[in-house]
C-alpha positions as YAML, in Angstrom:
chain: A
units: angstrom
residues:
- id: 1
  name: UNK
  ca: [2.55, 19.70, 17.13]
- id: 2
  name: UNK
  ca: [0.77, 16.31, 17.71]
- id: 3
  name: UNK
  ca: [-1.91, 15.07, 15.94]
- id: 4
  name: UNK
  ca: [-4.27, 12.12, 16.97]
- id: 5
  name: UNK
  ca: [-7.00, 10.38, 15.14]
- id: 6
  name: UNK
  ca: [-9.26, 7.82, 15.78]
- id: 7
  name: UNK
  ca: [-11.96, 6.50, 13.18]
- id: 8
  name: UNK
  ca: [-15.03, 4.74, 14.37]
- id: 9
  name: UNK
  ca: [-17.47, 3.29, 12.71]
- id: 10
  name: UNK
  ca: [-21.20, 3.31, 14.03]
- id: 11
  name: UNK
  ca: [-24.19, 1.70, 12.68]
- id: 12
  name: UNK
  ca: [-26.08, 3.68, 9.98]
- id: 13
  name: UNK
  ca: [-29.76, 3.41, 11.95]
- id: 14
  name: UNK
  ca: [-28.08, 5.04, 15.09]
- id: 15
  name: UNK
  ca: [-25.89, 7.31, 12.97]
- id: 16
  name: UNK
  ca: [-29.44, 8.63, 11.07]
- id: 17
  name: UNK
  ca: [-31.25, 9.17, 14.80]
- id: 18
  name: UNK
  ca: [-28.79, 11.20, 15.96]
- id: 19
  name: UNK
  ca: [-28.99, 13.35, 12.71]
- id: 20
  name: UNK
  ca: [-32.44, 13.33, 12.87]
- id: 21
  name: UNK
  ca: [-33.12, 11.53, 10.09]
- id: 22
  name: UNK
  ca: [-34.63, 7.91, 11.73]
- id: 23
  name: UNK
  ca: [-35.18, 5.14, 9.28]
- id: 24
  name: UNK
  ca: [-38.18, 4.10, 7.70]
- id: 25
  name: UNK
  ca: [-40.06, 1.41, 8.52]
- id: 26
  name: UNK
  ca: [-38.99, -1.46, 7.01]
- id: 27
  name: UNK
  ca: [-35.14, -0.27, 8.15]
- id: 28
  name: UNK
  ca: [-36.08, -0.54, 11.59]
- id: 29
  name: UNK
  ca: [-36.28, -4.54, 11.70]
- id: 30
  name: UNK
  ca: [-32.12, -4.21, 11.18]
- id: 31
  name: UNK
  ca: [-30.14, -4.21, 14.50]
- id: 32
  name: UNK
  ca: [-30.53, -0.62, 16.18]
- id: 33
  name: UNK
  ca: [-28.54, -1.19, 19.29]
- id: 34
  name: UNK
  ca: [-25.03, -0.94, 16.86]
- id: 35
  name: UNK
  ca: [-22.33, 0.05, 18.86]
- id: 36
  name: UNK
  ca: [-19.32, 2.02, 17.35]
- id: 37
  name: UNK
  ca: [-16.58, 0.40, 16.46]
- id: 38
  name: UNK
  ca: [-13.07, 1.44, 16.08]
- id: 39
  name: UNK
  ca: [-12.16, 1.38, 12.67]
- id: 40
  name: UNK
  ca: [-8.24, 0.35, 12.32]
- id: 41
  name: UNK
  ca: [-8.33, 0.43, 8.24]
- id: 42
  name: UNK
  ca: [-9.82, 3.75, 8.20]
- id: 43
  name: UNK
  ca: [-7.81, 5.17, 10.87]
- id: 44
  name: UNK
  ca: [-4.71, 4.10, 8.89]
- id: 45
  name: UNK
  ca: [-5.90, 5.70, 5.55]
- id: 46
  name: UNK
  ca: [-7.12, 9.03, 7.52]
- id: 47
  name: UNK
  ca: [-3.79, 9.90, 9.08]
- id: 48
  name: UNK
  ca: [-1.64, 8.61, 5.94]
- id: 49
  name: UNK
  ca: [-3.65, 11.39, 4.08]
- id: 50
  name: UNK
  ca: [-3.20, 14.13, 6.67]
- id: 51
  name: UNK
  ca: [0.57, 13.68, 7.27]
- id: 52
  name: UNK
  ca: [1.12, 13.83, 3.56]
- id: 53
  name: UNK
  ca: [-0.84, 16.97, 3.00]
- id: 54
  name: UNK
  ca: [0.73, 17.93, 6.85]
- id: 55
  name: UNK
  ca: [4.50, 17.27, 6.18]
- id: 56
  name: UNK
  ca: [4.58, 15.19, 8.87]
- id: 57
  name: UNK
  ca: [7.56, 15.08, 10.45]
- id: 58
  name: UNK
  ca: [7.47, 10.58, 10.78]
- id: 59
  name: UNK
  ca: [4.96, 7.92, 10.00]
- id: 60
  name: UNK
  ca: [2.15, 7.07, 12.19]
- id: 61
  name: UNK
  ca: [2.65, 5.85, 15.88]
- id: 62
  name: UNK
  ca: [0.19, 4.26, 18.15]
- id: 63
  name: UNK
  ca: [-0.99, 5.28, 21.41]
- id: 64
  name: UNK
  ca: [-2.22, 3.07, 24.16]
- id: 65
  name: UNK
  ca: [-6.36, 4.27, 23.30]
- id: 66
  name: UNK
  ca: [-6.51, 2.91, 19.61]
- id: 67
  name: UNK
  ca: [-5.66, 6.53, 18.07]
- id: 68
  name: UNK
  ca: [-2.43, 6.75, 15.57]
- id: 69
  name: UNK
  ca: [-0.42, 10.23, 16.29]
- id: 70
  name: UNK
  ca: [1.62, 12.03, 13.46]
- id: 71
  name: UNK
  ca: [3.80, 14.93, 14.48]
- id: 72
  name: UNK
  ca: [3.54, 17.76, 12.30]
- id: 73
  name: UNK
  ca: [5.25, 20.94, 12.10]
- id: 74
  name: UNK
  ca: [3.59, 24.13, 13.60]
- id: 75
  name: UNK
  ca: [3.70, 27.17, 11.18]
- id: 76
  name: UNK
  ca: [2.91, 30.49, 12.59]
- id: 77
  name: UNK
  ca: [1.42, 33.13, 10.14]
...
């Protein structure tokens, strides 16, 4: 089975609005308008963890849309 993974980061002032939690006042003179960002460290460190724990069958590849892909085994119960 394949497994892809992309990390993004987003800015914390959009990240609380969407969790309902907006900033308080003074917080609101920082950039709002962050965009998300793909994350390539984070990504790396993500999908190192998970095909450890996963057995993954190889390291990491690329794909063409900034994800890494591990293939892992598929155990049925």
């Amino acid at each position: 089975m394949k497994i892809a993974l992309a990390c993004w980061g987003v800015n914390m002032d959009t990240a609380r609005y969407l969790g309902d939690n907006p900033p308080a006042r003074g917080e609101m003179r920082l950039p709002p308008e962050g965009t998300a960002e793909w994350d390539e460290e984070l990504t790396s460190r993500v999908i190192g963890h998970l095909a450890a724990r996963m057995n993954a069958l190889a390291t990491a590849l690329p794909t063409t849309d900034e994800h890494l892909t591990i293939t892992v085994p598929l155990v049925l119960p």
